[in-house]
TISEFI-707243 format. One line per 4 residues: number of its first residue (from 1); their letters; for each residue x, y, z of N, C-alpha, C, CB. Coordinates in Angstrom, 3 decimals. Glycine has a CB too. Example, Ala and Ser with C-alpha at 12.3 -4.5 7.8 and 13.67 -1.06 7.14 Angstrom:
1) AS) 13.190,-5.690,7.800,12.300,-4.500,7.800,13.200,-3.300,7.800,11.308,-4.473,9.046 | 12.850,-2.250,7.080,13.670,-1.060,7.140,12.900,0.030,7.870,14.084,-0.598,5.725
END
This chain:
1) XXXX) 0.813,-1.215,0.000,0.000,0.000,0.000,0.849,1.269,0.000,-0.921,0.004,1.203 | 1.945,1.286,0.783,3.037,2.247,0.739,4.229,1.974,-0.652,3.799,2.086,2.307 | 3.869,1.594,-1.705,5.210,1.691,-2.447,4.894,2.585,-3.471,5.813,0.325,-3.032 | 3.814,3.580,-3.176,3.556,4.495,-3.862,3.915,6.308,-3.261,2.171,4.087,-4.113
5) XXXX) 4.847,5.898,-2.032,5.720,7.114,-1.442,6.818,6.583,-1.019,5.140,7.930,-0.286 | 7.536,5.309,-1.807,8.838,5.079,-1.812,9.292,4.274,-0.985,9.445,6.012,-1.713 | 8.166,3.695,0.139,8.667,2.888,1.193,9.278,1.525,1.049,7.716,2.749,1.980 | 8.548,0.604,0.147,8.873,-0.514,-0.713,8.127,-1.166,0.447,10.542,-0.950,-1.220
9) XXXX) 8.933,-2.433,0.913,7.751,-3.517,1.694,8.202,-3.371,2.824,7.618,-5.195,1.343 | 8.782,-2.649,3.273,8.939,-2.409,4.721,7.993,-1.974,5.361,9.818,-1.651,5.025 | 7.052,-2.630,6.388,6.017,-2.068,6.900,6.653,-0.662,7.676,5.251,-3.166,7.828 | 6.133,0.495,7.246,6.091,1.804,7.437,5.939,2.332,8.968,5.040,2.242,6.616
13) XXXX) 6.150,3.022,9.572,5.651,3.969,10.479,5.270,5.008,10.366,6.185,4.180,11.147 | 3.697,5.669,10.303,3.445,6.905,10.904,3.686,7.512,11.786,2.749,7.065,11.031 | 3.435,8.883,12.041,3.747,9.493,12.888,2.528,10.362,13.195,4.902,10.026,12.611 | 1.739,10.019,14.211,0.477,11.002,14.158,0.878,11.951,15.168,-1.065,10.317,14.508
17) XXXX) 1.018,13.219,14.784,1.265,14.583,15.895,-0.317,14.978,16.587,1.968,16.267,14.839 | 0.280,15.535,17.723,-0.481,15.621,18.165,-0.480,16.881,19.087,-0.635,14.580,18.476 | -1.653,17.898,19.431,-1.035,18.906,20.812,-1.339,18.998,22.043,-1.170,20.116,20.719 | -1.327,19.880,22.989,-2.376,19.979,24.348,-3.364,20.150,24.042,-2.285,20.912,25.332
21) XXXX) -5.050,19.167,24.213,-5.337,19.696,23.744,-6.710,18.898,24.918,-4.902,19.857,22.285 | -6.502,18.937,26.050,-7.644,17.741,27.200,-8.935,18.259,27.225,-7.229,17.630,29.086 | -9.863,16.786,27.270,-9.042,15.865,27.424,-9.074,14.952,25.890,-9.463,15.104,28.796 | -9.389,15.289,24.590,-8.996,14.838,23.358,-7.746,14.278,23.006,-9.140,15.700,22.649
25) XXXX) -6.291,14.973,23.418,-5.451,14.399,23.533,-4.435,15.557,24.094,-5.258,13.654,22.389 | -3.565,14.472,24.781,-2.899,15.611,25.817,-1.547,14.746,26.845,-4.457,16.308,27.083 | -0.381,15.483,27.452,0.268,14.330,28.537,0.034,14.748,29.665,1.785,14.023,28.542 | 0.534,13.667,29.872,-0.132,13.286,31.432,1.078,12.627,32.051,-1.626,12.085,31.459
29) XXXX) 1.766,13.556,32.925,2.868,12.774,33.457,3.751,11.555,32.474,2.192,12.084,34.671 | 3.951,12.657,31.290,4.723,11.875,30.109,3.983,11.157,29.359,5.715,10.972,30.504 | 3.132,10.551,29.736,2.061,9.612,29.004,1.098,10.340,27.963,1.094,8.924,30.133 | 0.743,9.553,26.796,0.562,10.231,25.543,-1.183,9.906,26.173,1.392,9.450,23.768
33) XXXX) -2.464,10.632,26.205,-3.812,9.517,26.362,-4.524,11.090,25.867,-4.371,8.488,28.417 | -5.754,10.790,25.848,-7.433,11.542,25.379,-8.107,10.801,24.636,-7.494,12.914,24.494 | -9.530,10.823,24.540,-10.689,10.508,23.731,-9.778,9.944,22.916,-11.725,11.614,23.162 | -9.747,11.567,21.728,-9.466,10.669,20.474,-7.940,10.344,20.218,-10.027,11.408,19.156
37) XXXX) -7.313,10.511,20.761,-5.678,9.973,21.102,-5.846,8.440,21.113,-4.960,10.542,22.803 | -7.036,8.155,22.282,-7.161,6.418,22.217,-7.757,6.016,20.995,-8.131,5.716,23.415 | -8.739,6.648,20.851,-9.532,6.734,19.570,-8.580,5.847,18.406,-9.777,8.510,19.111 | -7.913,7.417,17.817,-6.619,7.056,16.869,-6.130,5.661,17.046,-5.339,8.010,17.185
41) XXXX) -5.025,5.579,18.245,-4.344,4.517,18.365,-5.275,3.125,18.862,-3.243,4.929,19.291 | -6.400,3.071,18.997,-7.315,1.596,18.731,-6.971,1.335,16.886,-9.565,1.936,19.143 | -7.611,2.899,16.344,-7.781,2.601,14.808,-6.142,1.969,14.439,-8.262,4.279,13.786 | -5.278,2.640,14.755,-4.406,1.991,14.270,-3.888,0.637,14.445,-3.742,2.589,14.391
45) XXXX) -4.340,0.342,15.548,-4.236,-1.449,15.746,-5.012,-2.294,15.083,-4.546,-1.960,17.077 | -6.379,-1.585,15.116,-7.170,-2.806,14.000,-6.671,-2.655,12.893,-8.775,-2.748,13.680 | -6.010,-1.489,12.079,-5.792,-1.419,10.675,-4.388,-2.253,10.691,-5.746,0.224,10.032 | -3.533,-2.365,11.999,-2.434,-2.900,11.599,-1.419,-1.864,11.375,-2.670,-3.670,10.512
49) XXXX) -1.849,-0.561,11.391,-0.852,0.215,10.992,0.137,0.470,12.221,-1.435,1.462,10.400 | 1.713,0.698,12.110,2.140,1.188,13.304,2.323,2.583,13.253,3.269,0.573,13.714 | 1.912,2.713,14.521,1.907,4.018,14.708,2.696,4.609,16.173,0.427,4.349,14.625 | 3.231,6.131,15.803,3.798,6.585,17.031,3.396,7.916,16.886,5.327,6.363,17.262
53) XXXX) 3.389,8.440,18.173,2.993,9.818,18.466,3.488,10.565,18.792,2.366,10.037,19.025 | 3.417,12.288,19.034,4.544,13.028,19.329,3.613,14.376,19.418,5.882,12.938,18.160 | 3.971,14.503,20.670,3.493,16.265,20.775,4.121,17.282,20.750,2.970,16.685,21.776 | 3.314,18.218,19.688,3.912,19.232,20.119,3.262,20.256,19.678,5.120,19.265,19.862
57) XXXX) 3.487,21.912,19.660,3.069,22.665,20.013,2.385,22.681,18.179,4.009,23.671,20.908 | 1.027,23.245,18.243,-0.211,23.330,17.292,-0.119,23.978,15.869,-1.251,24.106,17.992 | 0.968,24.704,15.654,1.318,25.729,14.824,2.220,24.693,14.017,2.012,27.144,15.539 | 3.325,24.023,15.172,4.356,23.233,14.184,4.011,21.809,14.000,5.865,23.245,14.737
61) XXXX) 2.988,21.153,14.557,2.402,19.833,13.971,1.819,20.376,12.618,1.157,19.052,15.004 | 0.870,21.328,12.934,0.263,21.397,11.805,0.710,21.436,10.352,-0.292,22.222,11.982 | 1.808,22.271,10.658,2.797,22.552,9.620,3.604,21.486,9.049,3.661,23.447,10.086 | 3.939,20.443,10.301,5.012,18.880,9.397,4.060,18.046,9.268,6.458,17.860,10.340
65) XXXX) 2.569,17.761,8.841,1.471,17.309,8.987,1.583,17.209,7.050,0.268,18.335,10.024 | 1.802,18.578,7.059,1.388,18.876,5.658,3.159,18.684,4.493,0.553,20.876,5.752 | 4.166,18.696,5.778,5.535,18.137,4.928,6.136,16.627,4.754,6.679,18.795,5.548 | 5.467,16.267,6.222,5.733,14.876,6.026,5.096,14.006,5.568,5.958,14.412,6.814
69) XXXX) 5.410,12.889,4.761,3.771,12.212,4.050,4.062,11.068,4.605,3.376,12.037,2.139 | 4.505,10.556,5.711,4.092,9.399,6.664,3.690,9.962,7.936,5.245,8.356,6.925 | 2.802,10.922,7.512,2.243,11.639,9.180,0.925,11.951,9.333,2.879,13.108,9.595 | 0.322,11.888,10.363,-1.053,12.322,10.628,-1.293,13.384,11.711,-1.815,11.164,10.984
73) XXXX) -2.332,14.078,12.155,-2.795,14.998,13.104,-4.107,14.556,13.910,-3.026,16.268,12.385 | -3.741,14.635,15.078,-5.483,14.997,15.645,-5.337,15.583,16.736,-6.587,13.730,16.003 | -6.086,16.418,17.350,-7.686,16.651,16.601,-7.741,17.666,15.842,-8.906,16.918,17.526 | -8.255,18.144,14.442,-8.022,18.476,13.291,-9.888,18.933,13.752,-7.276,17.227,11.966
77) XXXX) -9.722,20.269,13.717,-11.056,20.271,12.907,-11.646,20.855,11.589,-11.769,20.703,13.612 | -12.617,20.744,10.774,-12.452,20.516,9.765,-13.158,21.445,9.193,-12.600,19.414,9.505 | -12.330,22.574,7.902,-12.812,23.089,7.343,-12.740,23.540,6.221,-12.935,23.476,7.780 | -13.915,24.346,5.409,-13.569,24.335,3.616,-11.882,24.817,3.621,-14.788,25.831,2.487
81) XXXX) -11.340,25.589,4.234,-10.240,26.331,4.172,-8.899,24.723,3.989,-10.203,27.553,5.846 | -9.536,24.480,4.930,-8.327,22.920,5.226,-8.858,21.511,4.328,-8.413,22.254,7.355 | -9.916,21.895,3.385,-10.744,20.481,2.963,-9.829,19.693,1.943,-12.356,20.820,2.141 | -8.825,20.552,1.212,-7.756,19.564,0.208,-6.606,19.845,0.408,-7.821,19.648,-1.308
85) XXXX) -6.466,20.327,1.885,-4.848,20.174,2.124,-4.496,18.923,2.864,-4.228,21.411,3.007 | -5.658,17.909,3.409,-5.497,16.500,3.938,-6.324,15.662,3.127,-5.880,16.332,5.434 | -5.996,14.120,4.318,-7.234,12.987,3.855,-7.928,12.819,5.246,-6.598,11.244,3.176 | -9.092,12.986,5.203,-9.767,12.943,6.850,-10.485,11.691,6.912,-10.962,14.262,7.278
89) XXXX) -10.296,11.439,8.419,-10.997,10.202,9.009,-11.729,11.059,10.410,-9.694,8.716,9.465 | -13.059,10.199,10.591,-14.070,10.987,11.452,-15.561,10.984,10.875,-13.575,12.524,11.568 | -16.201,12.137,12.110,-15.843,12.653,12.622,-14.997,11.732,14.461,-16.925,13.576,12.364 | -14.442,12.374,15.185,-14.221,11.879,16.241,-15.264,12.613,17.508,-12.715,12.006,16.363
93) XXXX) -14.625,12.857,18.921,-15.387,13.643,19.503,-15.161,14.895,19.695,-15.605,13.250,20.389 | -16.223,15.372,19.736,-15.737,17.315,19.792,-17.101,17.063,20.784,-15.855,18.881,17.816 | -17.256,18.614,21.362,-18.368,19.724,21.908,-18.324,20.927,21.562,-18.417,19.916,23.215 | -19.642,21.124,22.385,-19.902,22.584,21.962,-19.140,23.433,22.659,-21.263,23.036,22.122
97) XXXX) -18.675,24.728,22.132,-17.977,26.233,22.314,-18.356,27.333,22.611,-17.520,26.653,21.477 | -17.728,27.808,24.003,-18.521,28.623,24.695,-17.644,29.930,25.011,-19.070,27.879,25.938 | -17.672,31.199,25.074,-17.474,32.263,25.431,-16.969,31.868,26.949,-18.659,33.151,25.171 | -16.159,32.312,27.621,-16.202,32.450,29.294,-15.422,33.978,30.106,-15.224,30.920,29.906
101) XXXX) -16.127,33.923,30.891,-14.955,35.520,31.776,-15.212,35.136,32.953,-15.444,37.570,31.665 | -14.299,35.652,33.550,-14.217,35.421,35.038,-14.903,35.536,36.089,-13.559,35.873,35.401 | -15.303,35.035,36.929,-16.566,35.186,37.765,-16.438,36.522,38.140,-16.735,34.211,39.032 | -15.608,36.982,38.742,-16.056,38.144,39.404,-16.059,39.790,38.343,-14.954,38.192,40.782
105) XXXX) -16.158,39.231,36.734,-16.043,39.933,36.255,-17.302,40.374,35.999,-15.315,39.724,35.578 | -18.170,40.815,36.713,-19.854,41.015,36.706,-20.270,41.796,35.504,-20.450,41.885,38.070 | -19.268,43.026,34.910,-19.478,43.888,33.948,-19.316,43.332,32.501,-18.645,44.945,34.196 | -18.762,41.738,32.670,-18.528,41.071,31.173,-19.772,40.419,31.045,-17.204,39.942,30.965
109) XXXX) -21.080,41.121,30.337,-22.171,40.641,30.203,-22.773,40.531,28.797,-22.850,41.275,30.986 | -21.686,39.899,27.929,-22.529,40.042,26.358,-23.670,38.953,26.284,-21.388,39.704,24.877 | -24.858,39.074,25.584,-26.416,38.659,25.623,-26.452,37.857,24.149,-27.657,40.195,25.724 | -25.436,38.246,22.974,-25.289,37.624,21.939,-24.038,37.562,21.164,-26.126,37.992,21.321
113) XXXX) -23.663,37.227,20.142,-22.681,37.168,20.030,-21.727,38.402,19.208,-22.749,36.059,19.672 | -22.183,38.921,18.985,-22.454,40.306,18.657,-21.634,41.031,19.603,-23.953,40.709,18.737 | -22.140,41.162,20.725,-21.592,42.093,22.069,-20.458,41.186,22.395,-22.781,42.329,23.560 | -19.975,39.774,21.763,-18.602,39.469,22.555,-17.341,40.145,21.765,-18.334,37.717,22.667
117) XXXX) -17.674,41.015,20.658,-16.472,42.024,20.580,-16.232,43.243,20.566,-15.964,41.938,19.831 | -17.203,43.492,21.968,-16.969,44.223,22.593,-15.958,44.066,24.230,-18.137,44.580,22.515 | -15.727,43.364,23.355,-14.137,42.320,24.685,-13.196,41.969,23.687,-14.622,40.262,25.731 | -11.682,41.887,24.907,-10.797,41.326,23.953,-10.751,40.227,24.635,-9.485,41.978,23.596
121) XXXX) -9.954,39.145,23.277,-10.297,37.982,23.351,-9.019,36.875,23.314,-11.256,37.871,22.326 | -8.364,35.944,23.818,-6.979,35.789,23.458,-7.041,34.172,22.415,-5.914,35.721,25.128 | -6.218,33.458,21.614,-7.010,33.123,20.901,-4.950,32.386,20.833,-8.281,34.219,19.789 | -4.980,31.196,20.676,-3.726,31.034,19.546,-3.482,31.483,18.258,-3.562,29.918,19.249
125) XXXX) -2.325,31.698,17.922,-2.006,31.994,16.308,-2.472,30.517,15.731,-0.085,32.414,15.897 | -2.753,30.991,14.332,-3.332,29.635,13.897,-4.477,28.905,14.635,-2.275,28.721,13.909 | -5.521,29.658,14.661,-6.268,28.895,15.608,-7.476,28.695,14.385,-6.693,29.770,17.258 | -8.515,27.748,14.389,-9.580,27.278,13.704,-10.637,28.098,13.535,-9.986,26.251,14.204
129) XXXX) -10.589,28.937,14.811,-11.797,29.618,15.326,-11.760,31.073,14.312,-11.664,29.921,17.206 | -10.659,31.635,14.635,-9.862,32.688,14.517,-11.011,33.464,13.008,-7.917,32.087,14.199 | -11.329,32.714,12.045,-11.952,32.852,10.906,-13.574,33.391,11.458,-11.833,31.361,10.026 | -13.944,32.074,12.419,-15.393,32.451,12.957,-15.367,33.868,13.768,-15.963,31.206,14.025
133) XXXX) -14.453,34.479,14.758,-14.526,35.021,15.312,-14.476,36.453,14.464,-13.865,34.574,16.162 | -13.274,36.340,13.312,-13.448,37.331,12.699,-14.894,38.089,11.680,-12.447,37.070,12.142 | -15.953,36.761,11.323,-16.664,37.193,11.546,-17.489,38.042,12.539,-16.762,36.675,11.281 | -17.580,37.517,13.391,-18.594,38.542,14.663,-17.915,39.921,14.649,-18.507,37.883,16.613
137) XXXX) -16.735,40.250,14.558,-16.060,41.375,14.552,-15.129,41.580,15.153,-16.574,42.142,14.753 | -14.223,40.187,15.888,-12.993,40.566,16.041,-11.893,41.333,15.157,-12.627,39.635,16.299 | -11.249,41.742,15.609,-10.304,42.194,14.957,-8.747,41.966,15.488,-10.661,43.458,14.835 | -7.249,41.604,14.759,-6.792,40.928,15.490,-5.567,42.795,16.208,-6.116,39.205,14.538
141) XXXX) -5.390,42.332,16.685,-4.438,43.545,17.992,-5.327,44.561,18.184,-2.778,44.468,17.438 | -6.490,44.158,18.298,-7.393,45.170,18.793,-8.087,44.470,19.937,-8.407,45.721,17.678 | -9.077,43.720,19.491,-9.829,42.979,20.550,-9.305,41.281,20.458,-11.628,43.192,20.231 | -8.708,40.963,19.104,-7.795,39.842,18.994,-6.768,39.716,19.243,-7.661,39.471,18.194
145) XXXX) -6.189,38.862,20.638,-4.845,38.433,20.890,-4.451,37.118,20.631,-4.554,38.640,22.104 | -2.918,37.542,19.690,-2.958,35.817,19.213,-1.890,35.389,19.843,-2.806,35.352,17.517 | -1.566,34.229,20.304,-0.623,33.707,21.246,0.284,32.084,20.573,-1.674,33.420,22.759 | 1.548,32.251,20.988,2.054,30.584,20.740,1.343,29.388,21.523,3.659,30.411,21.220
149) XXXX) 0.857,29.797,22.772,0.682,28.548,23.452,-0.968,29.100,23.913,2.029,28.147,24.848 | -1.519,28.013,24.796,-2.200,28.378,25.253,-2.514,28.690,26.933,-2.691,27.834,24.660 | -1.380,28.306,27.241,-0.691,28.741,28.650,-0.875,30.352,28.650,1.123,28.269,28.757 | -0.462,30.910,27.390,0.323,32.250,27.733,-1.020,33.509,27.706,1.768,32.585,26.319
153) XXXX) -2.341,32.527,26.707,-3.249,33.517,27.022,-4.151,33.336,28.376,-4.090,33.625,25.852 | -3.965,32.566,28.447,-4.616,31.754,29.697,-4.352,32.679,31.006,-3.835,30.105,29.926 | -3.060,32.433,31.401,-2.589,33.145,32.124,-2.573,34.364,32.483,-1.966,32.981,32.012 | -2.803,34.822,30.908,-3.411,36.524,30.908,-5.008,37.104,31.297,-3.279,37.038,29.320
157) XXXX) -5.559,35.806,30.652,-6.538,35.838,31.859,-7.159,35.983,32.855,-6.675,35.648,32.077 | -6.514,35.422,33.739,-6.518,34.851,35.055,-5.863,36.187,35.861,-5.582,33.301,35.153 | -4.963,36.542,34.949,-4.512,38.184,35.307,-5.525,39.409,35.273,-3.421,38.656,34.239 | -6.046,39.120,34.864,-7.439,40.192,34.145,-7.246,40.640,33.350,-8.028,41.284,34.650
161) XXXX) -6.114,40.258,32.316,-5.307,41.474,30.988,-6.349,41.118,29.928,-3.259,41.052,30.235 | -6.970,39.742,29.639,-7.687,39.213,28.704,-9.223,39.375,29.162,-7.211,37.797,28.466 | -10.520,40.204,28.734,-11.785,39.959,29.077,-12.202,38.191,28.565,-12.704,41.236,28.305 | -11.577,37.703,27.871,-12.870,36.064,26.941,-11.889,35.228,26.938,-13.685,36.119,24.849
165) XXXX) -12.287,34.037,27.171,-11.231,33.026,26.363,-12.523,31.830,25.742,-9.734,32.107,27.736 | -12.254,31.362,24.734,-13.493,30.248,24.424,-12.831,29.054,25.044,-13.937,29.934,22.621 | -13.595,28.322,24.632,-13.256,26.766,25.692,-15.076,25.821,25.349,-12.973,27.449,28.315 | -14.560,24.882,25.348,-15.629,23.821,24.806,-16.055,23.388,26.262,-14.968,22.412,23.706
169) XXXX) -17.392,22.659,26.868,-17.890,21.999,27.744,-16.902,20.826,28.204,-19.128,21.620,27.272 | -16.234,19.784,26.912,-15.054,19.213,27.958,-13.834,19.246,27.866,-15.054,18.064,28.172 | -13.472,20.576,27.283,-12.236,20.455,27.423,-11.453,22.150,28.349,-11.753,20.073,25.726 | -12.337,22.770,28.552,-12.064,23.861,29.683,-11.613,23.419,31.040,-13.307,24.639,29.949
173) XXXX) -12.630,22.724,31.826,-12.607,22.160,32.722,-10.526,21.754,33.118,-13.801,20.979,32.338 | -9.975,20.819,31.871,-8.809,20.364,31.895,-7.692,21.446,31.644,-8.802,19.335,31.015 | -8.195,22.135,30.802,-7.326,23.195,30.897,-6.680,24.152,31.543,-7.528,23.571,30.518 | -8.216,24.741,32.423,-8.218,25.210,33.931,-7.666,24.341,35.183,-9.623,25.462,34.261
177) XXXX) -7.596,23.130,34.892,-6.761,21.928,36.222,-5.169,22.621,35.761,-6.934,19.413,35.774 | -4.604,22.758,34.663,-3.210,22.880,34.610,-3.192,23.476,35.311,-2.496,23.198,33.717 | -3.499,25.216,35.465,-3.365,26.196,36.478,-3.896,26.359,37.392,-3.427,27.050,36.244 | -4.160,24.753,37.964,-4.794,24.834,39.391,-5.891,25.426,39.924,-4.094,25.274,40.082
181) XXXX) -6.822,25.790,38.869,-8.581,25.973,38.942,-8.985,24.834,38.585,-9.372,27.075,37.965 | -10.424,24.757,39.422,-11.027,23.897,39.392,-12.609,24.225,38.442,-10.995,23.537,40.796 | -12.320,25.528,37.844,-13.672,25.500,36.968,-14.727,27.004,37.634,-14.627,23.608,37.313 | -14.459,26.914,38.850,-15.775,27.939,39.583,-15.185,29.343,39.268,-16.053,27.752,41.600
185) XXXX) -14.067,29.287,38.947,-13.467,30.934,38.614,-14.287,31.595,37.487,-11.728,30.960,38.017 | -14.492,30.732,36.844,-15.313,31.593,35.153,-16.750,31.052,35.055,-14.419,31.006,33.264 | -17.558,32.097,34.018,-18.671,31.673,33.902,-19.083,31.797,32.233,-19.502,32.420,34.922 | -19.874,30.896,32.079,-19.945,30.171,30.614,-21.247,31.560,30.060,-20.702,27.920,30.690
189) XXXX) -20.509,32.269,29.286,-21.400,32.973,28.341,-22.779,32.655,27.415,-20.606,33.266,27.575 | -21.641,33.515,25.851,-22.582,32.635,24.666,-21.575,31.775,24.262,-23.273,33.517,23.224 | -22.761,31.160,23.166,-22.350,29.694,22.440,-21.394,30.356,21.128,-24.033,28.593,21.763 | -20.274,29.866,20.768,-19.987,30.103,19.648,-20.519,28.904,18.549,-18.601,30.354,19.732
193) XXXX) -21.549,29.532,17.597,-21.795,28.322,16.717,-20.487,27.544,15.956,-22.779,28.835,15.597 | -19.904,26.251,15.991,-18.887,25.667,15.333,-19.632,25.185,14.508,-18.004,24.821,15.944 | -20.633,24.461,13.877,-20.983,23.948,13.166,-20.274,24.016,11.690,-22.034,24.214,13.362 | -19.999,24.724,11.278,-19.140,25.152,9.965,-17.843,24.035,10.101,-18.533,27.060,10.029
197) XXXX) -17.304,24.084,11.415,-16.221,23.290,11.040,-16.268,21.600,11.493,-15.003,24.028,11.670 | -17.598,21.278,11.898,-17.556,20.111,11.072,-17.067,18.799,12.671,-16.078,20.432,9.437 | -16.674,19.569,13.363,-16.175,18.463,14.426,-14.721,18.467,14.509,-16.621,16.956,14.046 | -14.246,17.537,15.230,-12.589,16.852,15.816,-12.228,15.612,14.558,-12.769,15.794,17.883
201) XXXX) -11.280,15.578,13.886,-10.793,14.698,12.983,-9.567,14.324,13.096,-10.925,15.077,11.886 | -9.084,12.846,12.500,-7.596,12.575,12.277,-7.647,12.696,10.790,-6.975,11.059,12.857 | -6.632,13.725,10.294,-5.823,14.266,9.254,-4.633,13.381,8.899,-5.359,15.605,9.647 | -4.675,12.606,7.452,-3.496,12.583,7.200,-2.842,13.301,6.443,-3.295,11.758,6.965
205) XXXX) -1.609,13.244,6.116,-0.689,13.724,4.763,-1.569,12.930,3.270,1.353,12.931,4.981 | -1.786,14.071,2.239,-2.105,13.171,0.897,-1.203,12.405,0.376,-2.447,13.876,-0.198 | -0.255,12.052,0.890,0.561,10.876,0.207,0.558,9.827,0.778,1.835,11.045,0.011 | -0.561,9.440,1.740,-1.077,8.366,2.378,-1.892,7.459,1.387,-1.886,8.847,3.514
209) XXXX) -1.793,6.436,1.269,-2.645,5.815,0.162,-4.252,5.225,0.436,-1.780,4.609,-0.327 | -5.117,5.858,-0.597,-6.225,6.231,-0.222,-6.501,4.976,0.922,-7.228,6.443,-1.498 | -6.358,4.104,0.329,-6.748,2.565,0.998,-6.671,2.516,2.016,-6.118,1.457,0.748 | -5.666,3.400,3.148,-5.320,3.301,4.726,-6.804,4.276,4.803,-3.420,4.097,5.469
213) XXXX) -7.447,5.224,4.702,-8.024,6.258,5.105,-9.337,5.389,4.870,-7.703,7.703,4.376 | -9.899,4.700,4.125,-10.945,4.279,3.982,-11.478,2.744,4.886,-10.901,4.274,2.607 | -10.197,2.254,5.265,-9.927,1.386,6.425,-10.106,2.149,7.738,-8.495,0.807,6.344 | -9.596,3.325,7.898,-9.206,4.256,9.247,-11.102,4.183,9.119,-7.946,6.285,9.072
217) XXXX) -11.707,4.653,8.182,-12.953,5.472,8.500,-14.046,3.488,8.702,-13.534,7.065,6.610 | -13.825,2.862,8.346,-14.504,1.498,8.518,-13.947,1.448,9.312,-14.565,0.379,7.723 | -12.978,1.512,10.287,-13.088,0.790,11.499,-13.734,1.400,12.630,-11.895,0.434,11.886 | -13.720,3.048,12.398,-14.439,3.950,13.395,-15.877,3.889,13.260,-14.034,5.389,13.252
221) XXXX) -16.038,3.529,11.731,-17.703,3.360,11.996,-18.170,2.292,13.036,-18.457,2.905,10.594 | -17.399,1.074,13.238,-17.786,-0.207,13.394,-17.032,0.029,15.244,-17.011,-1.549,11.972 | -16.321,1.098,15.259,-16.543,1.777,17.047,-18.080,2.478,17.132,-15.141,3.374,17.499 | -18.327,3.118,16.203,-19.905,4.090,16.702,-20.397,3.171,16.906,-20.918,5.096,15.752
225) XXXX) -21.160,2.418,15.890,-21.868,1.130,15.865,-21.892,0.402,16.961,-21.425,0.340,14.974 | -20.884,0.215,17.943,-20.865,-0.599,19.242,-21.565,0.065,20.162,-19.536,-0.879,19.807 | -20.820,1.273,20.627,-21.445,2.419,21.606,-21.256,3.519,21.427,-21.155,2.433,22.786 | -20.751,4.246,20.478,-21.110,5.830,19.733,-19.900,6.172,20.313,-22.652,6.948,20.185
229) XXXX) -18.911,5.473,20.833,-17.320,5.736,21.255,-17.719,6.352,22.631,-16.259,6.926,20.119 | -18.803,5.647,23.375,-19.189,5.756,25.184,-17.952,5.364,25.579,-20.513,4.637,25.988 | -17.260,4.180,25.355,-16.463,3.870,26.150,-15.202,5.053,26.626,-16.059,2.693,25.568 | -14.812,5.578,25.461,-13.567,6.373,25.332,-14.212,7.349,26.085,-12.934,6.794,23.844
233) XXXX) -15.308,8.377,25.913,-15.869,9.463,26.372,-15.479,9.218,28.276,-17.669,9.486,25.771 | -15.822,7.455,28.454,-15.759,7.911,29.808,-15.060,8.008,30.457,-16.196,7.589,30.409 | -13.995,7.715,30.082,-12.645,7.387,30.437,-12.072,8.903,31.195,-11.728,6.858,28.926 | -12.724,9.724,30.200,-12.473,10.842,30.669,-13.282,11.853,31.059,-11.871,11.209,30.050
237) XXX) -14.661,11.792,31.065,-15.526,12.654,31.614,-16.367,11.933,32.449,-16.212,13.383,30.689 | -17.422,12.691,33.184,-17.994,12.162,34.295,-19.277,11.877,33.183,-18.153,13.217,35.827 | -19.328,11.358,32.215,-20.763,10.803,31.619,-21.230,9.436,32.097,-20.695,10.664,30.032
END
């Protein structure tokens, strides 16, 4: 299946990158685990494929995602912008996306989404959202701050330098454990509609041969089909 990117019969290794990203995928006292982290690496055992993983920061996976063609990404979410620069398998698990400010920030009261740029907002470079938001009317070094990590807006946060940060139903919660909140500091706004982009995906390189991707996506069907991927969900949330 690989002697069409030079490998010959040597069974191959991928490399699926991956970032912080809990609890979807993320470390944990060195240990590689999330949803779809397990997700992935089940698929890759039934397909047989070997696979290894590697984190790192969101800007530069993304980027050797698209140089290396024995490599994959997740969680990828998915949009017209990104629709023929991969081969996608999915969807995996995502949630919904929510606006948040700090509890005691009583005066951060936007009613729609409209009034959330009337706040600034901190956001990674390269971020997915970044497109949606610029609709509503962000703008970026105005009310848009874009950051390498997500530590660094975070933190600004928590400082009061940042009014918003978005954050999904399960993956805030984990984010806020790094810096030693437990969640009651902020309060959940509006909804940002994601629908446009489609969900959480594993991305490969197009020089993957179609045949692995259409295996990747039959074996995840035949996970829904069991329990809609309950098992993985619980592993890490209180469902």
């Amino acid at each position: 299946m690989f002697s069409c990117i030079g490998v010959g019969t040597e069974k191959p290794t991928v490399t699926i990158y991956t970032e912080q990203f809990p609890p979807y995928n993320f470390s944990n006292k060195g240990q590689l685990q999330g949803i779809n982290l397990d997700i992935v690496r089940t698929l890759c055992e039934r397909t047989e494929l070997e696979c290894k993983f590697e984190l790192l920061p969101w800007t530069r996976a993304y980027s050797l995602v698209q140089k290396n063609p024995l490599s994959g990404l997740v969680s990828t979410a998915r949009s017209p912008e990104r629709e023929s620069l991969f081969q996608w398998v999915g969807p995996l698990v995502s949630s919904r996306t929510y606006f948040y400010r700090l509890a005691k920030n009583n005066h951060i009261r936007p009613v729609n989404l409209a009034q959330t740029a009337n706040y600034t907002l901190g956001l990674v470079r390269g971020d997915v959202y970044e497109e949606l938001i610029q609709e509503i009317g962000f703008e970026k070094d105005k009310n848009l701050l874009k950051f390498a990590h997500h530590y660094e807006y975070i933190n600004l946060f928590f400082k009061n330098k940042i009014d918003l940060i978005l954050g999904s139903e399960q993956t805030l919660d984990y984010q806020l454990q790094q810096f030693g909140y437990g969640g009651k500091e902020v309060v959940k706004l509006v909804e940002l509609p994601v629908d446009k982009l489609q969900g959480n995906y594993l991305v490969f390189n197009k020089a993957i041969p179609p045949e692995i991707i259409e295996r990747f996506n039959q074996e995840l069907a035949a996970l829904k089909a069991f329990d809609n991927l309950k098992l993985y969900r619980q592993r890490y949330t209180n469902e």
